[in-house]
C-alpha positions as a Markdown table, in Angstrom:
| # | Residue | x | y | z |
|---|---|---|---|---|
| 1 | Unk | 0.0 | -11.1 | 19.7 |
| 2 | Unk | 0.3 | -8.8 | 22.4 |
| 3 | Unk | 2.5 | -5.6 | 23.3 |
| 4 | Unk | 5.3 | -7.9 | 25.0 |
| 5 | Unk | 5.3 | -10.8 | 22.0 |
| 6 | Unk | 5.4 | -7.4 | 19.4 |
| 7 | Unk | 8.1 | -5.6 | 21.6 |
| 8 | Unk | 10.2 | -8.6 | 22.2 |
| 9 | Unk | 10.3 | -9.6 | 18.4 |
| 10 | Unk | 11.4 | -6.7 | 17.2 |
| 11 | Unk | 13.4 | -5.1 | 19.7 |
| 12 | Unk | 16.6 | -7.2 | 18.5 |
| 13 | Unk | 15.6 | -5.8 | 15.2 |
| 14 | Unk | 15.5 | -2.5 | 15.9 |
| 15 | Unk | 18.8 | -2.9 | 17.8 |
| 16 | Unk | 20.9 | -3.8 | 15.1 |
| 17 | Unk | 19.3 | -1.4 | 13.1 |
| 18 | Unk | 20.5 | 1.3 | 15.5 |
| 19 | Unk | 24.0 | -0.1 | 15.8 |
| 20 | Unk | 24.2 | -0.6 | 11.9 |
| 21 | Unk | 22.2 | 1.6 | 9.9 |
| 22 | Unk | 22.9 | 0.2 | 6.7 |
| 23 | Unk | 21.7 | -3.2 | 7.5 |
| 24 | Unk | 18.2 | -1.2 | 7.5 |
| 25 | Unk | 18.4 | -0.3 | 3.6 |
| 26 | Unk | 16.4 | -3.1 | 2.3 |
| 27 | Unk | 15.5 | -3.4 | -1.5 |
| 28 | Unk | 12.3 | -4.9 | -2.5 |
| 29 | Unk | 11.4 | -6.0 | -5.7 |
| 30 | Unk | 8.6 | -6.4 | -8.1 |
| 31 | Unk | 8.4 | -8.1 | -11.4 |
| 32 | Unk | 5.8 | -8.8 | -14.0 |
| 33 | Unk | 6.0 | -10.4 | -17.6 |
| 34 | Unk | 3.7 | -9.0 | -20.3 |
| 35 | Unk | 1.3 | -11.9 | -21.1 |
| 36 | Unk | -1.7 | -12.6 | -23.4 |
| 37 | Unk | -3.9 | -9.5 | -24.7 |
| 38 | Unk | -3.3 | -6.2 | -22.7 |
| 39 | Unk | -1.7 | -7.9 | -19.7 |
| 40 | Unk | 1.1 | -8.1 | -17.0 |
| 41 | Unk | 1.6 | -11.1 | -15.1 |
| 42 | Unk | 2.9 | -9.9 | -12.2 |
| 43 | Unk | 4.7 | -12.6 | -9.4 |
| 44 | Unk | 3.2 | -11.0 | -6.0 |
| 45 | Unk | 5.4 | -13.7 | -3.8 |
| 46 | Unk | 2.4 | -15.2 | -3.0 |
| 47 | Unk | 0.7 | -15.8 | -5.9 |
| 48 | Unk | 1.0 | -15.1 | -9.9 |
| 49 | Unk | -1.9 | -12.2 | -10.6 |
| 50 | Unk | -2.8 | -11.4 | -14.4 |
| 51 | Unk | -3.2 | -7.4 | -14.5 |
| 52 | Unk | -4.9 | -5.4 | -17.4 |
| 53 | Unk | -7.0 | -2.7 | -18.8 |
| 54 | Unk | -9.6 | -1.7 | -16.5 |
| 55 | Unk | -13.3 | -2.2 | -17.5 |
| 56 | Unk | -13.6 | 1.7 | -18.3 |
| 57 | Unk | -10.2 | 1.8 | -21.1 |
| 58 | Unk | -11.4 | -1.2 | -22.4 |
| 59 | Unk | -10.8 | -4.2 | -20.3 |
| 60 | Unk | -13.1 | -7.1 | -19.6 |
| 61 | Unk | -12.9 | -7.0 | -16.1 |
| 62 | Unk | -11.4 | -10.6 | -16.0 |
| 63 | Unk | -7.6 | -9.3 | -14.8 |
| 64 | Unk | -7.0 | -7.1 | -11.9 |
| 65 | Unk | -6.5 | -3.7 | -12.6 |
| 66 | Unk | -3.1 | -1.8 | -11.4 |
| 67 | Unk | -4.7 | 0.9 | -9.9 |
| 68 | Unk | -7.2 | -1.2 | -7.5 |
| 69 | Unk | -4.0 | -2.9 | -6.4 |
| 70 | Unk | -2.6 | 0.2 | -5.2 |
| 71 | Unk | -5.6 | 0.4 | -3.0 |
| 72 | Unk | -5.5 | -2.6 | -2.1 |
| 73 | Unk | -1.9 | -2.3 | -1.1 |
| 74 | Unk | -2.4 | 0.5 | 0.9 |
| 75 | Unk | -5.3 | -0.9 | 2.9 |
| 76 | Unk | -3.0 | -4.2 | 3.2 |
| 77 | Unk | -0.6 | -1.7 | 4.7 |
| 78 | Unk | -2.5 | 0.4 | 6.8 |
| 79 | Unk | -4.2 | -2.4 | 8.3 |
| 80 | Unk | -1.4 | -4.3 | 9.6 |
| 81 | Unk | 0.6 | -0.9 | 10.5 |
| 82 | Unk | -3.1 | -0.4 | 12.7 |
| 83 | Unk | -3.0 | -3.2 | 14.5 |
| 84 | Unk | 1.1 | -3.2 | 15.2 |
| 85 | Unk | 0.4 | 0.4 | 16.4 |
| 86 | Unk | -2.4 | -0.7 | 18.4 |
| 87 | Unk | -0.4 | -4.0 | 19.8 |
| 88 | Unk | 2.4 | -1.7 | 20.8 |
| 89 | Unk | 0.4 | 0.8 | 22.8 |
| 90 | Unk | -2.1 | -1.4 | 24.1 |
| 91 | Unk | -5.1 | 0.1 | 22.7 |
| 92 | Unk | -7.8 | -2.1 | 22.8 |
| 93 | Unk | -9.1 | -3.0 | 18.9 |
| 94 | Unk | -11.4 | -5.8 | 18.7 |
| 95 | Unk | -11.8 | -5.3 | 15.2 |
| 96 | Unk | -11.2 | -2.6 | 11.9 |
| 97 | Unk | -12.1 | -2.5 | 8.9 |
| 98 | Unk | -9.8 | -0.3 | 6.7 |
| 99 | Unk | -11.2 | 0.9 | 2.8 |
| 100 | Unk | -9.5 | 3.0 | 0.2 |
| 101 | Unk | -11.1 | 4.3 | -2.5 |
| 102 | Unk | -10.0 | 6.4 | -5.4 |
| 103 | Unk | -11.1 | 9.3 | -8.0 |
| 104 | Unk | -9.8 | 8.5 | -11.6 |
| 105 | Unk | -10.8 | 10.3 | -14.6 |
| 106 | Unk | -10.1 | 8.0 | -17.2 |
| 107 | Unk | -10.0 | 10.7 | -19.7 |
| 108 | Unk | -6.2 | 11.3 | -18.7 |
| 109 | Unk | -5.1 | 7.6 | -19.3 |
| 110 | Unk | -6.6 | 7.3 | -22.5 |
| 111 | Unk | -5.2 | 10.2 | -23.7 |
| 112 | Unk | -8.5 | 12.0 | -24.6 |
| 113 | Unk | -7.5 | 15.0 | -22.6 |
| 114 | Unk | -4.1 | 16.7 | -22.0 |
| 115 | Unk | -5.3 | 18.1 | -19.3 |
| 116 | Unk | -6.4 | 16.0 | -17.6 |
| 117 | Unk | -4.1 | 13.8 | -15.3 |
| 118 | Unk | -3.8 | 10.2 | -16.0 |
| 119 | Unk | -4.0 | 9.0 | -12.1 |
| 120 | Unk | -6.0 | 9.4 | -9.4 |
| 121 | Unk | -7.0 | 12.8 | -8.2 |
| 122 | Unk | -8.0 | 11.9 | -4.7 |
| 123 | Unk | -7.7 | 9.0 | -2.3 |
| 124 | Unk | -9.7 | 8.5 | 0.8 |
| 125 | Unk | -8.4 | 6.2 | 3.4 |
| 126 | Unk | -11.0 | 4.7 | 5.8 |
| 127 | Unk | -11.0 | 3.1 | 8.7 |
| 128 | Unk | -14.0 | 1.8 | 11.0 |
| 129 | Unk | -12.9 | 0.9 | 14.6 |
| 130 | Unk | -14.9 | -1.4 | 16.8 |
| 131 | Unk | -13.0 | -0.1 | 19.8 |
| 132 | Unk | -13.6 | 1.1 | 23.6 |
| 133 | Unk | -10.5 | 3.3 | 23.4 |
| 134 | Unk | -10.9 | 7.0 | 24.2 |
| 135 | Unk | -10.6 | 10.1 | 21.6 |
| 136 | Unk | -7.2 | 10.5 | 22.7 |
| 137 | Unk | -6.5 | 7.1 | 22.2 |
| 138 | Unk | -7.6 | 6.7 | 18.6 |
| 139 | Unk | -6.5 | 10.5 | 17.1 |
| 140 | Unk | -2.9 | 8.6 | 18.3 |
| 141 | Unk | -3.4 | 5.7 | 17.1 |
| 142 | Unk | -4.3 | 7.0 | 13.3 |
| 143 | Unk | -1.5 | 9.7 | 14.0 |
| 144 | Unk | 0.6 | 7.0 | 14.0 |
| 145 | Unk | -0.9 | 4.0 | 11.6 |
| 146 | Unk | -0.1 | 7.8 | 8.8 |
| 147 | Unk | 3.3 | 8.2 | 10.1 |
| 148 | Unk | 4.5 | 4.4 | 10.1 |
| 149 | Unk | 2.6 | 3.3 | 6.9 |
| 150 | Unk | 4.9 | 3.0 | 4.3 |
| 151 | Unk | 2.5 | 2.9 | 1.2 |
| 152 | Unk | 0.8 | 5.9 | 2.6 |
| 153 | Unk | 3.8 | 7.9 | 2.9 |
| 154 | Unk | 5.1 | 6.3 | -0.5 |
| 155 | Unk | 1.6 | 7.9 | -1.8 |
| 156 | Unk | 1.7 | 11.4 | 0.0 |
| 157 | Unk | 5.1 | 12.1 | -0.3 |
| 158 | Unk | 6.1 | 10.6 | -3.7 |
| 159 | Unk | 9.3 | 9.1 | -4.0 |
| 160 | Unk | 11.6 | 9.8 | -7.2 |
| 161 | Unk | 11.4 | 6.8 | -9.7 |
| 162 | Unk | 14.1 | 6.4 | -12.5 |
| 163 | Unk | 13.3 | 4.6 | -15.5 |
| 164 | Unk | 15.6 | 2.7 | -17.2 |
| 165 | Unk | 15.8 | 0.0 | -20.0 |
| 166 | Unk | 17.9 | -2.7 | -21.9 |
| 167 | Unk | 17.3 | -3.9 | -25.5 |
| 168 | Unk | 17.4 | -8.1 | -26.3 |
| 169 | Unk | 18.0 | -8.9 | -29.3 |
């Protein structure tokens, strides 16, 4: 896809989003059923994934752990927010690689330390550009991917969660 394709799908898009602002409020969902074991089978939309304990509280590495999914959702994100940024302006990327990675001290999950945070405590965002663009280029084009990447600024700007439940019987 290039600049014109990008700006010619959305630009009807963006249009009725600037005529009705409401229409731009979009809810997504996610769901996940408690399964077998220490488990959550969550429905991604593209496939069903089996999530549990991690191999350092316990698990036996066989399910995907939560917390390497949010990693792997914000390189999902950042990587396609990349390239639509780099589409858009024309900056030449022939290829990226984008890698998150993530400090957890376990001790704060398990509960062997209330002081310790159960969470990670830093996150490190990568990204490895096989590019001829210039300095300039680039310091936009990560300006940018940051600003437009919606799990990143879910992540450094933490959004308010309510929790709520309901009872079966």
């Amino acid at each position: 896809m290039n600049a014109a394709d990008l700006k010619s799908l959305q630009a009807p898009i963006k249009e009725r989003y600037r005529q009705e602002p409401k229409a731009a409020m979009i809810t997504l969902r996610a769901e996940g059923k408690i399964g077998e074991g220490v488990t959550c089978n969550v429905q991604t939309g593209k496939a069903l994934v089996e999530a549990g304990l991690h191999p350092a509280t316990g698990g036996t590495g066989l399910s995907v752990c939560s917390g390497d999914m949010l990693l792997e959702s914000l390189v999902g994100c950042a990587g396609v927010t990349l390239r639509a940024v780099a589409t858009s302006l024309e900056i030449p990327l022939r290829d990226a690689t984008v890698r998150a990675e993530g400090d957890l001290d376990f001790r704060g999950t398990l509960a062997v330390s209330k002081d310790v945070p159960a969470g990670f405590q830093n996150i490190r965002l990568c990204f490895d550009l096989d590019t001829d663009a210039t300095e300039e280029q680039i310091a936009t084009l990560l300006k940018l991917t940051e600003r437009y990447c919606v799990v990143y600024q879910t992540l450094a700007h933490p959004s308010k969660i309510d929790i709520s439940h309901t009872r079966r019987k």
